[in-house]
C-alpha positions in Angstrom: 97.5 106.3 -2.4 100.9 105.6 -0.4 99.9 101.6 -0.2 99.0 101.6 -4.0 102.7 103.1 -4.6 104.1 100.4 -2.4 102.1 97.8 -4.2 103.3 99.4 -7.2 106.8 99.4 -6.0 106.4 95.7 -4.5 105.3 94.9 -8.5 108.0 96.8 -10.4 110.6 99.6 -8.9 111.8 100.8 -12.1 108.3 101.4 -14.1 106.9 102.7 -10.2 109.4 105.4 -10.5 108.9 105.9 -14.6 105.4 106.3 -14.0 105.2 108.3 -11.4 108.3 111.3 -12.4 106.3 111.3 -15.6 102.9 112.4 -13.1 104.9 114.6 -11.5 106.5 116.5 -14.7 102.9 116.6 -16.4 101.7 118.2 -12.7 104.2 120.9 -13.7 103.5 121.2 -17.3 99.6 121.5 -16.0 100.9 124.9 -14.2 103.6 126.2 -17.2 101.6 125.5 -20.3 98.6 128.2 -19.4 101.4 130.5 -18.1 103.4 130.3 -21.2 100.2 130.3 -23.2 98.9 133.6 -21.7 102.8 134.9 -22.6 102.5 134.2 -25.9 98.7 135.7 -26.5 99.7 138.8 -24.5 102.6 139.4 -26.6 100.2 139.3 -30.2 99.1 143.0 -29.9 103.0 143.6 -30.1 104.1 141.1 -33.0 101.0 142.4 -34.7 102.1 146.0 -34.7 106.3 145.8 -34.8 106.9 142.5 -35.9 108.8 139.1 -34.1 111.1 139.9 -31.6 113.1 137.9 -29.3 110.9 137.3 -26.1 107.8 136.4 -28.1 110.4 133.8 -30.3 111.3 132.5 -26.7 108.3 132.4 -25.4 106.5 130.7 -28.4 109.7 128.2 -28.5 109.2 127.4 -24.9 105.5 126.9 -25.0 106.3 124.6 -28.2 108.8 122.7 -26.7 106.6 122.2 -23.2 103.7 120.8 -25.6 106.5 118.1 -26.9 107.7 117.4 -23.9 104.0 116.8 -22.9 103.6 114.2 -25.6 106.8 112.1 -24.8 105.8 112.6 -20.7 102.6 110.9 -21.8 104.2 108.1 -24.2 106.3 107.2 -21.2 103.7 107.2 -18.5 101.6 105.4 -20.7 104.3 102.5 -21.2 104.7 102.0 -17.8 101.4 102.1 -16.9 100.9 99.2 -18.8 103.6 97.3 -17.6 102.2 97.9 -14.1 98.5 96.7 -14.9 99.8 93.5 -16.8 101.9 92.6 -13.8 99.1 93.9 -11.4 96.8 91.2 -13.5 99.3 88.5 -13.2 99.7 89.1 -9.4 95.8 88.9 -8.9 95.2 86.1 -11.0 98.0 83.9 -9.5 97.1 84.8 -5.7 93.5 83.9 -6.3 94.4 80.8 -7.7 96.8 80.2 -4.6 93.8 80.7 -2.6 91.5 78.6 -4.4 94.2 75.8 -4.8 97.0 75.5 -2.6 95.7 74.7 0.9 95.2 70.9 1.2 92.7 71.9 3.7 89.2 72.1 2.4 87.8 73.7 5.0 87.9 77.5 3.4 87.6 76.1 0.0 83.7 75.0 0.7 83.1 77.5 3.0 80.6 79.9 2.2 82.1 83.3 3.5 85.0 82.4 1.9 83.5 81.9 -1.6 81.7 85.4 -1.2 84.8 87.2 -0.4 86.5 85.0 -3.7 83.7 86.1 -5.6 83.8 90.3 -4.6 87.7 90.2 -5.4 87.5 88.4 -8.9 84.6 90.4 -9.7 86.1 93.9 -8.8 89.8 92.9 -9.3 89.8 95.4 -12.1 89.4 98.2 -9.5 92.8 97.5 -8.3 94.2 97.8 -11.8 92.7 101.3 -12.3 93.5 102.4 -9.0 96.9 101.8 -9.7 97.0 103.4 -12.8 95.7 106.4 -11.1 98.1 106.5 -7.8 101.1 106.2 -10.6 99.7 108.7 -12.9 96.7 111.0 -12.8 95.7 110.8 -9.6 99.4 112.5 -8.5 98.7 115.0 -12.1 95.1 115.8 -11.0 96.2 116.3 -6.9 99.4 118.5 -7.7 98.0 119.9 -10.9 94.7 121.2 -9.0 97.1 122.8 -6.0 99.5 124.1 -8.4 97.3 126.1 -11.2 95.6 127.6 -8.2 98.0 128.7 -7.0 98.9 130.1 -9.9 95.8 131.5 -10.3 95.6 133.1 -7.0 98.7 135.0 -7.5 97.8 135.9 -11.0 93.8 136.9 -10.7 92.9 136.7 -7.3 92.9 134.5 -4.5 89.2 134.4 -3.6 88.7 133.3 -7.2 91.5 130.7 -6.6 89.9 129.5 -3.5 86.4 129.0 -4.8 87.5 127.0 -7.8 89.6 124.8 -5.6 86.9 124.0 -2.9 84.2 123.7 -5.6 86.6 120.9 -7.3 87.0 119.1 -3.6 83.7 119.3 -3.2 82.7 117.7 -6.2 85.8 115.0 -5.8 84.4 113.9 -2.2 80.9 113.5 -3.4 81.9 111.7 -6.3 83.8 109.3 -3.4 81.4 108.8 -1.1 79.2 107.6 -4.0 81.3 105.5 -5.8 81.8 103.8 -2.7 78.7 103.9 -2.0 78.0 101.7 -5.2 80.8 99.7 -4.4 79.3 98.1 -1.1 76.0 97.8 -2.8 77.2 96.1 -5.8 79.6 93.7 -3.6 76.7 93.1 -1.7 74.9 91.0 -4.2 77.2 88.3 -4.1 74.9 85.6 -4.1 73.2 86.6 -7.4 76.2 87.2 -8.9 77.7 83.7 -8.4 74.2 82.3 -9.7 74.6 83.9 -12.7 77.8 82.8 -13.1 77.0 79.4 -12.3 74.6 79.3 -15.3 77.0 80.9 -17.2 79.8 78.2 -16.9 76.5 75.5 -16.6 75.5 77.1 -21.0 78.8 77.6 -22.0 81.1 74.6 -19.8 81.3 70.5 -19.8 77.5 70.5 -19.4 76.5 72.4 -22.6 75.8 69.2 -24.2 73.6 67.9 -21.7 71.4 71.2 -21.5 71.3 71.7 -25.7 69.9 68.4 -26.1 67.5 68.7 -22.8 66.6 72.2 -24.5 67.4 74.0 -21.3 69.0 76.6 -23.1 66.2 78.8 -22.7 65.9 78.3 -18.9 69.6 78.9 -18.3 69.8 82.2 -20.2 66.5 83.3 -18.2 68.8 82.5 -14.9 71.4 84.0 -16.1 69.5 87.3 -17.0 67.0 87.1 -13.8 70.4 86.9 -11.2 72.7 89.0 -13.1 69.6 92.0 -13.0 68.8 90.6 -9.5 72.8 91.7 -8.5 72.6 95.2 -11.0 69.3 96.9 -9.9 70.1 98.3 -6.6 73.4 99.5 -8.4 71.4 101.1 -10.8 68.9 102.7 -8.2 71.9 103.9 -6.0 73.5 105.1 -9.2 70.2 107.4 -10.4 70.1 108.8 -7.2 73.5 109.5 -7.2 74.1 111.1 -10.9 71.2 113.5 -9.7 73.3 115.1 -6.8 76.0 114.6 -9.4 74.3 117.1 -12.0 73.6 119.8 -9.5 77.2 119.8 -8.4 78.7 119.9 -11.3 76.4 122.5 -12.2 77.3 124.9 -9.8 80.7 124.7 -10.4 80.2 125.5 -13.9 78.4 128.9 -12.6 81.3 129.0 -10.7 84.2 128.6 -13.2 81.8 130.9 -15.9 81.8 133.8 -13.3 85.3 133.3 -12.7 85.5 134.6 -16.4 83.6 136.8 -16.3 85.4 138.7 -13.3 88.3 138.6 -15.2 87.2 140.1 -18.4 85.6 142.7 -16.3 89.0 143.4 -14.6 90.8 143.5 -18.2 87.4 146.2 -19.6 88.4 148.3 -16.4 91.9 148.3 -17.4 93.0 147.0 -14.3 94.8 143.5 -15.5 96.8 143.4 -18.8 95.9 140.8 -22.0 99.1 138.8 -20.8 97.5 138.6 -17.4 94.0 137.7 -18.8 95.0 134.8 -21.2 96.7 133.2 -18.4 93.9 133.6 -16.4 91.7 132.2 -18.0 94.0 129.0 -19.4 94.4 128.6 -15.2 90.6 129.1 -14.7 89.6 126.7 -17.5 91.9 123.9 -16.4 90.6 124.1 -12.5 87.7 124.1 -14.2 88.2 121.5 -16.2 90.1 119.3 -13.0 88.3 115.7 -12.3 88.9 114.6 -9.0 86.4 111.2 -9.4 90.1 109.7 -8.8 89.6 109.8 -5.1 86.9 107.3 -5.2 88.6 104.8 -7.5 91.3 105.2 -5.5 89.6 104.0 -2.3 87.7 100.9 -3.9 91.6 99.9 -5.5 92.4 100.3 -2.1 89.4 98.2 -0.6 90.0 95.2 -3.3 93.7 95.6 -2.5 92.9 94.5 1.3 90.3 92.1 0.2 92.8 90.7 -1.7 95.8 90.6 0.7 93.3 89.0 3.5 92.4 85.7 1.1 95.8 85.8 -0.8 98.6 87.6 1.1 101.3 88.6 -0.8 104.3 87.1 1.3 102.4 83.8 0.9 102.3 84.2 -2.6 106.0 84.9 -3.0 106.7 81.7 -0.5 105.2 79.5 -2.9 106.7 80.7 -5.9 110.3 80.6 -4.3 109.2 76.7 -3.0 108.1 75.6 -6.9 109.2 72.6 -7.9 111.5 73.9 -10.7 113.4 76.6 -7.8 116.2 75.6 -6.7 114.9 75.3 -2.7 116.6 74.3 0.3 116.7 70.0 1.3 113.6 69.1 2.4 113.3 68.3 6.6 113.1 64.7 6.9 109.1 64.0 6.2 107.2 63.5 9.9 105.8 60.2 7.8 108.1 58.0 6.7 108.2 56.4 3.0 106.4 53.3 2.3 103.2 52.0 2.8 101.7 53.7 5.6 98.4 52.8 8.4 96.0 55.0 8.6 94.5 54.9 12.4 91.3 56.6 12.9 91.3 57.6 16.9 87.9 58.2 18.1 86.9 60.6 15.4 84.3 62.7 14.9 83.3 65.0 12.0 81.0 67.7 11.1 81.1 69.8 7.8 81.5 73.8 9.0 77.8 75.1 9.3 76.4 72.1 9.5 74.1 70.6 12.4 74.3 66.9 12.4 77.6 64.6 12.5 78.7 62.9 9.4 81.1 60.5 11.3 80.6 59.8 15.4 83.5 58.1 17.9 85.0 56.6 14.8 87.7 53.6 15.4 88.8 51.8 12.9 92.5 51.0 11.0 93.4 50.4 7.5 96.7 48.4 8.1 99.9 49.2 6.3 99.8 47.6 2.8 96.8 45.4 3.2 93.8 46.1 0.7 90.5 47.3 2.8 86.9 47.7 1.0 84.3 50.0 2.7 80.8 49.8 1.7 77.4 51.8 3.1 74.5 53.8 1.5 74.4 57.2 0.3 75.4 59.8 2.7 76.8 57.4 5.1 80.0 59.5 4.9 82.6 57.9 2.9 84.0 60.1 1.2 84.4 62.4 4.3 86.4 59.3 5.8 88.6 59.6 2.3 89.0 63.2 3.0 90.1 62.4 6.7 92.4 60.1 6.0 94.1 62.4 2.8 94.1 65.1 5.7 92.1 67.4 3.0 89.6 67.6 6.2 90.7 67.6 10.5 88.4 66.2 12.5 86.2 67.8 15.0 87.4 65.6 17.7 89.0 62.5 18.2 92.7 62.1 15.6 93.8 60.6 12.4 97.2 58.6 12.5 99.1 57.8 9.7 102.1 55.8 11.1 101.7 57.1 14.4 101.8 60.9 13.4 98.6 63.2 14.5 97.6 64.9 11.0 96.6 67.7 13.0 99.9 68.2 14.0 101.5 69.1 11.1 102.1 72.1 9.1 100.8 73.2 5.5 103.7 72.2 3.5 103.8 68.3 5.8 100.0 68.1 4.9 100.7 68.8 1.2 103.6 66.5 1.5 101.7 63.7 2.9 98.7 64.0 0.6 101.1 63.9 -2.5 101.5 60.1 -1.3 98.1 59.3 -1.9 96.6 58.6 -5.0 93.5 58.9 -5.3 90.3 58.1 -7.9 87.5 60.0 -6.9 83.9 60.0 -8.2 84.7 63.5 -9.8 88.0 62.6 -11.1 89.8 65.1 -13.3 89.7 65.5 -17.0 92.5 68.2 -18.7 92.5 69.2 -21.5 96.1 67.9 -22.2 97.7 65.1 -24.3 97.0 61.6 -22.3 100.7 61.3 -21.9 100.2 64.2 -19.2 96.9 63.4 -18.0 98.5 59.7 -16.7 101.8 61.3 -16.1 100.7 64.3 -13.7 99.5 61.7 -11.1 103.2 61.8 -10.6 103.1 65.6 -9.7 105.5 66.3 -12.8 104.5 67.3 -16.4 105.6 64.5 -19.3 105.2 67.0 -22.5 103.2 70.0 -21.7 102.2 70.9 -25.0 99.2 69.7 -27.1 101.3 70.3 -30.6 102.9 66.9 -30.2 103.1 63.8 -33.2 103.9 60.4 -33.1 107.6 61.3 -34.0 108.0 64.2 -31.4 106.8 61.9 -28.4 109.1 62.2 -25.4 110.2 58.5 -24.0 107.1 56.8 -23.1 108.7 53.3 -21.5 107.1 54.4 -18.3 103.7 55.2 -19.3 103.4 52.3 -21.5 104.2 50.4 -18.1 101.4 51.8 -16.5 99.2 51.5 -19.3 99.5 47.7 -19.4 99.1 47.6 -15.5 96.1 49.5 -15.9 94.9 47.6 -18.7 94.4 50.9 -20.9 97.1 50.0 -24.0 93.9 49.3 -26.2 92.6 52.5 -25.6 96.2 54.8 -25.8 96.6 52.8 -29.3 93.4 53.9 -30.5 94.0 57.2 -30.2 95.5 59.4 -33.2 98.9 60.2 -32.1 98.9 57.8 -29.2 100.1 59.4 -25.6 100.1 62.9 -27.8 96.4 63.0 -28.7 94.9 66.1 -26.5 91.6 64.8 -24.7 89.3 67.4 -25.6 87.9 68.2 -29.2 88.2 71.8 -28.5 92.6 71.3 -29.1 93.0 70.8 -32.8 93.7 67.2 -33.4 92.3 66.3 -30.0 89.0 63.8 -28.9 87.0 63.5 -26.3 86.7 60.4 -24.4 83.4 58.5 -22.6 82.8 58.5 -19.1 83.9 55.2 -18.9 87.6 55.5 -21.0 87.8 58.6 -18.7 87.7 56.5 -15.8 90.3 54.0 -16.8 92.9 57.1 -17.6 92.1 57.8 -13.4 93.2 54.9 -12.7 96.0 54.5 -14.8 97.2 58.4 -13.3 96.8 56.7 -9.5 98.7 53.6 -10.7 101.1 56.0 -12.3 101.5 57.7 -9.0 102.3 54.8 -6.8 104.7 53.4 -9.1 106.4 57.4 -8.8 106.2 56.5 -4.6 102.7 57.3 -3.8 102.0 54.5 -0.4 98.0 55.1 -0.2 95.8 54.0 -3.2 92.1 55.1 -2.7 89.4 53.7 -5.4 86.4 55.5 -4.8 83.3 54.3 -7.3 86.2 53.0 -9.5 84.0 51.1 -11.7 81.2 53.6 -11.4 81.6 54.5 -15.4 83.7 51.1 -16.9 81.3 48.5 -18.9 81.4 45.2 -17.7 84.3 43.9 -19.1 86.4 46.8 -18.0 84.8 46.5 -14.8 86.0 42.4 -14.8 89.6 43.4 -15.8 89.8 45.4 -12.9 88.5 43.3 -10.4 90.3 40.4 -11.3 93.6 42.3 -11.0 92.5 44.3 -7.9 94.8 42.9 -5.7 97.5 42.6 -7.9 97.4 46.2 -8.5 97.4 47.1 -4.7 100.0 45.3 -4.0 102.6 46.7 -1.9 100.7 49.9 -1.0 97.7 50.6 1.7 94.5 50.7 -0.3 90.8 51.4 0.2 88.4 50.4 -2.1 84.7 51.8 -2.1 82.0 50.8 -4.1 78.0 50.3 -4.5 79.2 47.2 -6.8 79.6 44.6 -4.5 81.6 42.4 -7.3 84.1 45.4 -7.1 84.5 45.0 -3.8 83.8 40.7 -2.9 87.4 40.0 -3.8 88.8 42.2 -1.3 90.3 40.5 2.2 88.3 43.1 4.8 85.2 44.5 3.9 83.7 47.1 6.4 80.4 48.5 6.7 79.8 52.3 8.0 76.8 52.9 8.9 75.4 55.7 11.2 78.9 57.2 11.5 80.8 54.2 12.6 81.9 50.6 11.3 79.1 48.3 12.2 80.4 45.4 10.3 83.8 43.9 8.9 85.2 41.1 7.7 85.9 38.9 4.4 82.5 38.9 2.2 82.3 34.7 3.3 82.6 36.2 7.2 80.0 38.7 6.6 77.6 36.6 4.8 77.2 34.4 7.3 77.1 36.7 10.2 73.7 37.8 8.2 74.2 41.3 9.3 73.6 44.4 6.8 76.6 43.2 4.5 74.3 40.5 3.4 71.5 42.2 3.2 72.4 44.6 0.8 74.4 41.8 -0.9 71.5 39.7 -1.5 69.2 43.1 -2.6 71.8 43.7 -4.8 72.0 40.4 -6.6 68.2 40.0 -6.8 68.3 43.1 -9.0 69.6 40.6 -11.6 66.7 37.8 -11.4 63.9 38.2 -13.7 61.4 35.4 -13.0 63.7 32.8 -13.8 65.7 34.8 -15.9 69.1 35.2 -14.7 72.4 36.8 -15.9 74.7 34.4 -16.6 77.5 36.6 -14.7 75.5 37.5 -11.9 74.3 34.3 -11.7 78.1 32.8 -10.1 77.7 35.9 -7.9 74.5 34.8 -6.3 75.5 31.4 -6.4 78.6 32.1 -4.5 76.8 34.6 -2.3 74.3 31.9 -1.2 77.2 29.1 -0.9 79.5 31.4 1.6 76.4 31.4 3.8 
């Protein structure tokens, strides 16, 4: 309870200490109201006979006044209790997202524990907002209420009485513990059904509803759904049968206990050895031991449990580091960056990489240099590795032996915030590149780490100054597509925002590439074009590779691609293959050294031949293929 109260103090002092006087006075009020009460009935007989007098006005004025008192205690506790759990939610929510988001290593991100211990603290997270609740509130009332009315009872009745309602209501409280914990580890033990039910959950209901409505999977998603999401619940529900069982007979016997109780006081009151006063009090104090739920103790202890879950993934100091470092905080001057500005090399030293968990390297003794602003295209089949060499070199990944210099500098030597600094001078298109649901002002202007409008309300005449975005929308050849759009750089990209539209794949992919270009133009010294042209049609596809090297001027960039007319324009060409660069060169060098370059060259460009049908297009490209040889 102490570390909830700290949490609770950590959150908000002032509603910490609201909350909790207003336990403590309603602990008291648990005590006064049944004595007061049994006052007031004892005194009847009297009023009945002679009429009001002063100590029954008193006493039914105090009793009144305690059962207002009660109701504004309640109105308060209630206020600040919900201040707590909405800043107890916001706290949660925001260091779970830190930990999903702000390590630029990807390491912990894809690894497996990881994601189990993610998924028990956002799936339970609500345990640490009734826990709360109940350190700050009833959890002190029940504690201090229980000690107090039997105490009262004991001096008032009898303290055997007092005693066996008191260990009959910590007996039932420590059952109920062990058994709601007990249901806690099994129910956070089905992790992995849980996160396959909430894969097909987002898979019905996310970006890929389309896809599985017109596929008519919609059946077979809601059957996994169903089957993992019973899979998680029926050993909770077993444990939970088994449990209510014990529960029953428990709770029985203290209802034999609390009904005997009553009966030995009535007897005492026949035998004319306790007074009515003494009996109505009694039995108020016997019926709200009684009446005394201690199942607090258990929720307490899982709040406590999620609590440490949480702190472990998402510690709290880390949390408040991060906010205090926000862009928008005034923070300290930055130390002078270990890499300095510009267009940098990238040095691979010897590496070697393999994924956590796996069994096989994905790169082996890897040399090889992209030099500082020269354009470098890297080409090899599926699961060759590179876009674990991309990783590397954004330092999103260390490797397992060997180094990765940019400018000299060992990534692996810096710190968190010189890895983050580092990686917001790359800018990157990957093969999953992202799609907000923002205007496309901000989805091209947040490749510059800033926000351009942040709203999705915005018309033509409420724009803010778009000369730098319209820059980078006729470098990135994407002005015909921006004009097309309703209210231009203000049009949300999703048809979910009211005056929004969604965009193809292909449209999609030239707004990446406007963002990157958007981001070197802000500084960024690293371009990286992975499957640029994966979505574009052809004449998108042209556009950019006729203007490849004009957009990479200046900078350090890496092109990769399948499309080896993305990638023939490019100076150096290199080949990985089997975890190492078997081949480089310019694509007239490597077609005549007749290596693998020009074998998948040629396979590539045969693809286009019919017979004697050929693409006019691909055509030049064999023709030129076959003249560079």
């Amino acid at each position: 309870m102490l570390r909830l109260i700290r949490y609770s103090w950590r959150l908000s002092p002032l509603n910490t200490v609201f909350a909790v006087l207003s336990a403590l006075l309603s602990a008291g009020l648990l005590v006064a109201v049944p004595i007061f009460t049994g006052r007031v009935i004892g005194m009847l007989p009297g009023v009945v006979a002679t009429g009001l007098n002063a100590d029954f006005n008193q006493s039914l004025a105090a009793l009144l006044i305690l059962l207002v008192v009660g109701h504004g205690i309640g109105l308060v506790a209630k206020s600040a209790g919900e201040q707590l759990i909405g800043l107890s939610e916001r706290d949660a929510t925001t260091r779970i997202g830190l930990a999903l988001s702000d390590s630029p290593d990807l390491s912990g991100a894809e690894d497996s524990d990881a994601a189990a211990q993610l998924q028990k603290v956002r799936n339970r997270r609500w345990e640490i907002e009734m826990a709360l609740r109940m350190a700050t509130g009833p959890g002190i009332t029940q504690w201090l209420g229980l000690i107090g009315t039997s105490i009262a009872l004991a001096v008032t009745l009898s303290p055997w009485v007092a005693v066996l309602l008191f260990v009959g209501a910590l007996a039932e409280g420590e059952y109920l513990r062990r058994i709601i914990m007990t249901e806690m580890d099994v129910w956070s033990g089905q992790t992995e059904p849980q996160k396959h039910a909430y894969y097909a959950f987002e898979q019905g209901m996310g970006k890929s509803a389309k896809e599985i409505r017109i596929f008519g999977l919609t059946s077979f998603i809601r059957s996994r759904w169903w089957d993992n999401i019973t899979s998680a619940y029926l050993p909770y529900w077993r444990k939970r049968r088994r449990g209510a069982l014990i529960n029953l007979a428990i709770g029985g016997g203290r209802v034999l206990v609390t009904c005997a109780a009553i009966g030995y006081a009535a007897w005492l009151t026949s035998a004319g050895r306790i007074d009515l006063t003494t009996l109505a009090t009694a039995l108020s104090l016997i019926i709200a031991i009684g009446n005394t739920d201690l199942w607090s103790l258990g929720q307490l202890q899982r709040g406590v449990a999620v609590l440490a879950w949480l702190d472990r993934i998402a510690p709290a100091k880390a949390v408040l580091q991060r906010i205090r470092t926000h862009p928008r905080a005034a923070v300290p001057e930055p130390a002078p960056a270990p890499v300095p500005a510009g267009a940098p090399s990238i040095v691979f030293d010897d590496v070697t990489f393999r994924y956590p968990g796996a069994e096989t390297d994905i790169l082996r003794g890897l040399s090889w240099e992209l030099p500082a602003g020269d354009a470098v295209a890297l080409v090899g089949v599926n699961g060759a590795g590179k876009s674990t060499l991309v990783k590397l070199a954004c330092g999103a990944y260390l490797p397992t032996s060997g180094r990765v210099l940019v400018d000299g500098v060992d990534l692996a030597e810096l710190d968190l915030d010189q890895r983050r600094d580092w990686q917001r001078r790359v800018a990157p298109i990957t093969q999953e590149f992202v799609r907000l649901p923002l205007a496309a002002g901000d989805n091209v202007a947040l490749g510059t780490g800033r926000i351009w409008s942040g709203r999705i309300d915005l018309t033509a005449d409420r724009l803010p100054d778009t000369t730098e975005l319209d820059a980078t929308a006729e470098r990135a050849g994407i002005a015909d597509l921006i004009d097309r759009l309703k209210s231009g750089w203000g049009t949300p990209l999703s048809k979910t925002i009211p005056g929004g539209t969604d965009l193809s794949g292909g449209e999609w992919q030239r707004i990446g590439l406007a963002r990157a270009l958007r981001a070197v133009a802000a500084g960024a010294g690293v371009l990286i074009l992975d499957e640029p042209a994966a979505a574009l049609d052809v004449e998108s596809e042209a556009r950019m590779v006729d203007s490849y090297l004009e957009l990479t001027s200046g900078v350090t960039s890496l092109i990769i691609s399948h499309r080896f007319s993305v990638v023939r324009p490019v100076p150096r060409i290199c080949v990985l293959e089997g975890g190492r660069i078997t081949e480089a060169g310019s694509h007239r060098e490597l077609m005549d050294a007749d290596g693998r370059y020009a074998a998948m060259f040629r396979l590539q460009a045969s693809r286009y031949v019919d017979d004697h049908e050929i693409v006019p297009a691909e055509a030049a490209l064999v023709e030129n293929g076959e003249a560079a040889r």
